[in-house]
C-alpha positions in Angstrom: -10.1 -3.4 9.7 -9.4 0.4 9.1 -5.4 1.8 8.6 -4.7 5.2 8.3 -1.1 5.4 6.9 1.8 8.9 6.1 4.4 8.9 4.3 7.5 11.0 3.3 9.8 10.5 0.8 13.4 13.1 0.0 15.9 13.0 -2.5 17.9 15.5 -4.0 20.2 15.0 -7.5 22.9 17.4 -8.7 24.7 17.2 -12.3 27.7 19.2 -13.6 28.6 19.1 -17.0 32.7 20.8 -17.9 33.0 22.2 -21.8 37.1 23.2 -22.6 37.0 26.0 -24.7 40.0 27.3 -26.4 41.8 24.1 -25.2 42.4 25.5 -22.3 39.5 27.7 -20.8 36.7 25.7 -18.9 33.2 26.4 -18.6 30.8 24.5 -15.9 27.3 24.1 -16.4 24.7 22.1 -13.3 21.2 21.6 -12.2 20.4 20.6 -8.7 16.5 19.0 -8.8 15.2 17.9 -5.4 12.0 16.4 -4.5 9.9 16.1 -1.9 6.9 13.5 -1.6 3.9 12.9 0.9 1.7 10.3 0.8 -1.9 9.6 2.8 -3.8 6.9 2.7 -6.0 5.1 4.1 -7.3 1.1 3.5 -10.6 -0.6 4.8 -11.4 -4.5 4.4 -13.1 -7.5 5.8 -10.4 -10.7 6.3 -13.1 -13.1 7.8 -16.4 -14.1 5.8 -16.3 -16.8 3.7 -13.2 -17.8 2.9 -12.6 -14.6 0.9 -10.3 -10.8 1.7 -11.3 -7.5 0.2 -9.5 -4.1 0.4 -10.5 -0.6 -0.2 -7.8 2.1 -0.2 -7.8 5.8 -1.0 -4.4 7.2 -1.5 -3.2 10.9 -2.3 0.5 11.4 -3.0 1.4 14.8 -3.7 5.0 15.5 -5.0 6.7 18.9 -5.5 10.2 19.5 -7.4 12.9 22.4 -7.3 15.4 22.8 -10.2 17.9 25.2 -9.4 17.9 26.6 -13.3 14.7 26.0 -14.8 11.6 24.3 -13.3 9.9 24.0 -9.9 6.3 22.6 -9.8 3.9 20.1 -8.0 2.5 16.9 -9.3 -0.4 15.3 -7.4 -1.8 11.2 -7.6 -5.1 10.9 -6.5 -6.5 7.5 -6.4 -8.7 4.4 -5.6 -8.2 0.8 -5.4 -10.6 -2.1 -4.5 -9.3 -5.6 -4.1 -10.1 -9.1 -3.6 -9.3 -12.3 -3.1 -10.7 -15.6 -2.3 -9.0 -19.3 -1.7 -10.8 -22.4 -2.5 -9.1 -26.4 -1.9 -7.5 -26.3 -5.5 -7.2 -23.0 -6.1 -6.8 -18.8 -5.6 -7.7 -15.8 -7.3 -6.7 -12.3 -6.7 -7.9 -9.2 -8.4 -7.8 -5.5 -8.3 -9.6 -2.4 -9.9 -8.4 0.9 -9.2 -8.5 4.2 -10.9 -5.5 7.0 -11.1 -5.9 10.8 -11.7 -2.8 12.4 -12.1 -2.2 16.5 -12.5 0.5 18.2 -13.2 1.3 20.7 -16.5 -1.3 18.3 -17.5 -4.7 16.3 -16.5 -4.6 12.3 -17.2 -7.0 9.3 -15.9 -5.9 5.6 -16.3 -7.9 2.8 -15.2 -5.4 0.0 -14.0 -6.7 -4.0 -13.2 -4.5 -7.0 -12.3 -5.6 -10.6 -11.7 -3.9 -13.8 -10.8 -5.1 -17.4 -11.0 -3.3 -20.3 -8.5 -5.0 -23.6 -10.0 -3.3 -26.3 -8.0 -4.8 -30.1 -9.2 -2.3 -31.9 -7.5 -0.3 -31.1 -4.0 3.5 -30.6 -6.0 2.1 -29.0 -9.0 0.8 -25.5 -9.5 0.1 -23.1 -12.7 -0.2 -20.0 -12.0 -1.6 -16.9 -14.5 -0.9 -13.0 -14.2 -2.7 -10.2 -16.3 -2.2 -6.4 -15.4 -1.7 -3.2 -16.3 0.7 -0.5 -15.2 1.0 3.4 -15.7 3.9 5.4 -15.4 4.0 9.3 -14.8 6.5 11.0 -16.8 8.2 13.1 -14.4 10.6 16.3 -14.0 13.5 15.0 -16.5 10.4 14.9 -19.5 7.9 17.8 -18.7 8.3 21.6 -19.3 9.9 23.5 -18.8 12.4 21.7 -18.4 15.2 22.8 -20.0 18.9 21.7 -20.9 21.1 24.0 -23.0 24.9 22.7 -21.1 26.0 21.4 -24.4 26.5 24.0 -27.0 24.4 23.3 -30.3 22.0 20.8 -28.3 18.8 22.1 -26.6 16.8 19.1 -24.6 13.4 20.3 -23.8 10.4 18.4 -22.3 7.0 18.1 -23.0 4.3 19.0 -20.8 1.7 17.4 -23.1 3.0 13.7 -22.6 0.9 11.1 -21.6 1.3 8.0 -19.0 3.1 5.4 -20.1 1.0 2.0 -20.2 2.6 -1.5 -19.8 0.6 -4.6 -20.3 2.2 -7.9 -18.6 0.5 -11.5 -19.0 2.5 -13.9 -17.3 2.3 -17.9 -16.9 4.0 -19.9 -14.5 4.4 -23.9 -14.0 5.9 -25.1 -10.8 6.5 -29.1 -10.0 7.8 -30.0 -6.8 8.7 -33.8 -7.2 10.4 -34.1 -3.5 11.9 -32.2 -1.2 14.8 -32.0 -2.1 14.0 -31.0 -5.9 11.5 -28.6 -7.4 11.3 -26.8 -11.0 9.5 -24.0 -12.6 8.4 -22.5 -15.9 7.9 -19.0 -16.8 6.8 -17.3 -19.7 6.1 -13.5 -19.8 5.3 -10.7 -22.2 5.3 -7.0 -22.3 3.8 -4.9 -24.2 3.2 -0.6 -24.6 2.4 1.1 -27.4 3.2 4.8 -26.2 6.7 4.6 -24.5 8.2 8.3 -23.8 11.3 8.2 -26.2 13.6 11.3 -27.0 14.1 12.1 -30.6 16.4 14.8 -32.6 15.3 17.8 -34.9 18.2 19.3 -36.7 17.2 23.3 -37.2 17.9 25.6 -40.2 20.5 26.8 -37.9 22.4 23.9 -37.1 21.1 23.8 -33.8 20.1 19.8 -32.7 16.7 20.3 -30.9 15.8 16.7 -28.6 12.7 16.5 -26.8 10.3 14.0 -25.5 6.9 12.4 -27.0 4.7 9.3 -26.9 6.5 7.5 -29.7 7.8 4.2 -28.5 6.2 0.9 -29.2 8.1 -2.3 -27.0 7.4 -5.7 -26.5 9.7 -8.1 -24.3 8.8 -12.2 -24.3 10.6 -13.1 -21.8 11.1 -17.6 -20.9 13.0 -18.6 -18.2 13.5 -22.0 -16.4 15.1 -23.1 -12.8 15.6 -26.4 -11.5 16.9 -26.7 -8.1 18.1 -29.6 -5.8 19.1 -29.6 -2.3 20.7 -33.3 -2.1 22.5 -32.9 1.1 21.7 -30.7 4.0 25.2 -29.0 3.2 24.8 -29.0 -0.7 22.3 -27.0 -2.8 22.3 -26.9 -6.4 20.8 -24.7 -9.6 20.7 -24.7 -12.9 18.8 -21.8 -14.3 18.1 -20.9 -18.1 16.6 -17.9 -19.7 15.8 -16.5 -23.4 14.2 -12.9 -24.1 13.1 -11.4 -27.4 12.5 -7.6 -27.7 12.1 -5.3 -30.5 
C-alpha cells in the first residue's frame, strides 16, 4: 500500500500591550506573528504476511513565520519513520524508529523510538506497557531574533542556540473486565526531561531586567490514576475515578 499525502496548516496571533504614562497619556505596543505550514508525505507498508503490519513514511514539513516587528524566518522537519507491529493469541507489540532533522537558526538531529506491549493471559484481563520518546522544536516565541521590549525596563529575547526539548514517558496499564457491566483499570506513568526551555532573569548594571530562554529545566511528573466503571442498568452508568501526581 503506497499514500501520498499534503497538507496545509494557517494561523495568525496578534498581541497589544497599553502602558499609562503620566497617568493619563497611553502608549500601545503589538506584534502580529503568522504562520504558515506545508506538509508532504508519503507512507509505504505491507498489512498482509504473517500476521504482522509495517510502515515506512517520509515526511517534510516546512514552516515559515512573519512577525510584524522583529522576526520572519523558515523552519524545516525532515524525517523518517519505520514501524511495526505484529498480534499473536495472547498478545501485541507495536514499535517505531524514526529519525528527525530539524533547521532553522540552527541544525539538530533526534532519534525518537516508541514501543508498546498488550500481554493478555486471560480474556478480561490485559497489561499493557508504553516506552517512548518525544522532541519538541522550540519555535518563534524562543529563537532570535525575537524580540520584546513593550514593557519599559524588561527586554525578552530568544535564543537561536536552543536545543529540542526531549520527554521520556514509560507507562503501565492494568485493565480487568469482570462482566459486562463492570470493568477497572490501573495506570501508572512517568515523565521525565532533563533540558526543558525555561526563561530566566538577568538584572543589568543598568537596572534593565534582561529574560531570555535556555536549556535549563529538569521535570519529572509520576502520574497514578484509577477508574472503575459500572453500567448496572441500560439507563444507569456509573464512575468512580481517582488520581494522584507528583512533580517537581
Amino acid at each position: 500500500l503506497l499514500t501520498f499525502q499534503y497538507a496545509f496548516d494557517g494561523s495568525k496571533m496578534s498581541s497589544a500591550y497599553d502602558q499609562l504614562l503620566n497617568g493619563s497619556d497611553r502608549s500601545t505596543y503589538g506584534n502580529n506573528t503568522s504562520m504558515l505550514e506545508h506538509t508532504v508525505s508519503a507512507d509505504y507498508g505491507d498489512m498482509f504476511r504473517g500476521g504482522s503490519t509495517w510502515y515506512l513514511t517520509g515526511k517534510y514539513v516546512n514552516r515559515s513565520y512573519e512577525s510584524r516587528n522583529y522576526l520572519n524566518y523558515t523552519q524545516q522537519v525532515g524525517s523518517v519513520k519505520g514501524s511495526w507491529s505484529k498480534m499473536g493469541e495472547k498478545w501485541m507489540v507495536d514499535a517505531d524508529l524514526s529519525g528527525e532533522l530539524v533547521s532553522d537558526y540552527s541544525t539538530s538531529f533526534d532519534l525518537l523510538y516508541g514501543l508498546r506491549l498488550v500481554y493478555r493471559p486471560a480474556l478480561r484481563h490485559s497489561l499493557t506497557l508504553r516506552v517512548k520518546k518525544e522532541a519538541f522544536r522550540p519555535d518563534i516565541n524562543y529563537l532570535n531574533p525575537y524580540k520584546d521590549e513593550s514593557v519599559p525596563g524588561i527586554i525578552v529575547q530568544g535564543n537561536p542556540n536552543l536545543k529540542n526539548e526531549r520527554y521520556y514517558n514509560t507507562m503501565l496499564m492494568y485493565s480487568f473486565s469482570a462482566s459486562r457491566k463492570l470493568s477497572f483499570n490501573l495506570l501508572a506513568s512517568n515523565i521525565f526531561t532533563d533540558n526543558g526551555v525555561y526563561a530566566y532573569d538577568t538584572i543589568m548594571d543598568n537596572g534593565i531586567i534582561y529574560r531570555t530562554f535556555d536549556n535549563v529545566g529538569r521535570a519529572e511528573l509520576l502520574f497514578l490514576s484509577t477508574n472503575i466503571m459500572s453500567d448496572p442498568l441500560s439507563w444507569l452508568s456509573l464512575s468512580v475515578s481517582g488520581t494522584a501526581r507528583y512533580q517537581n
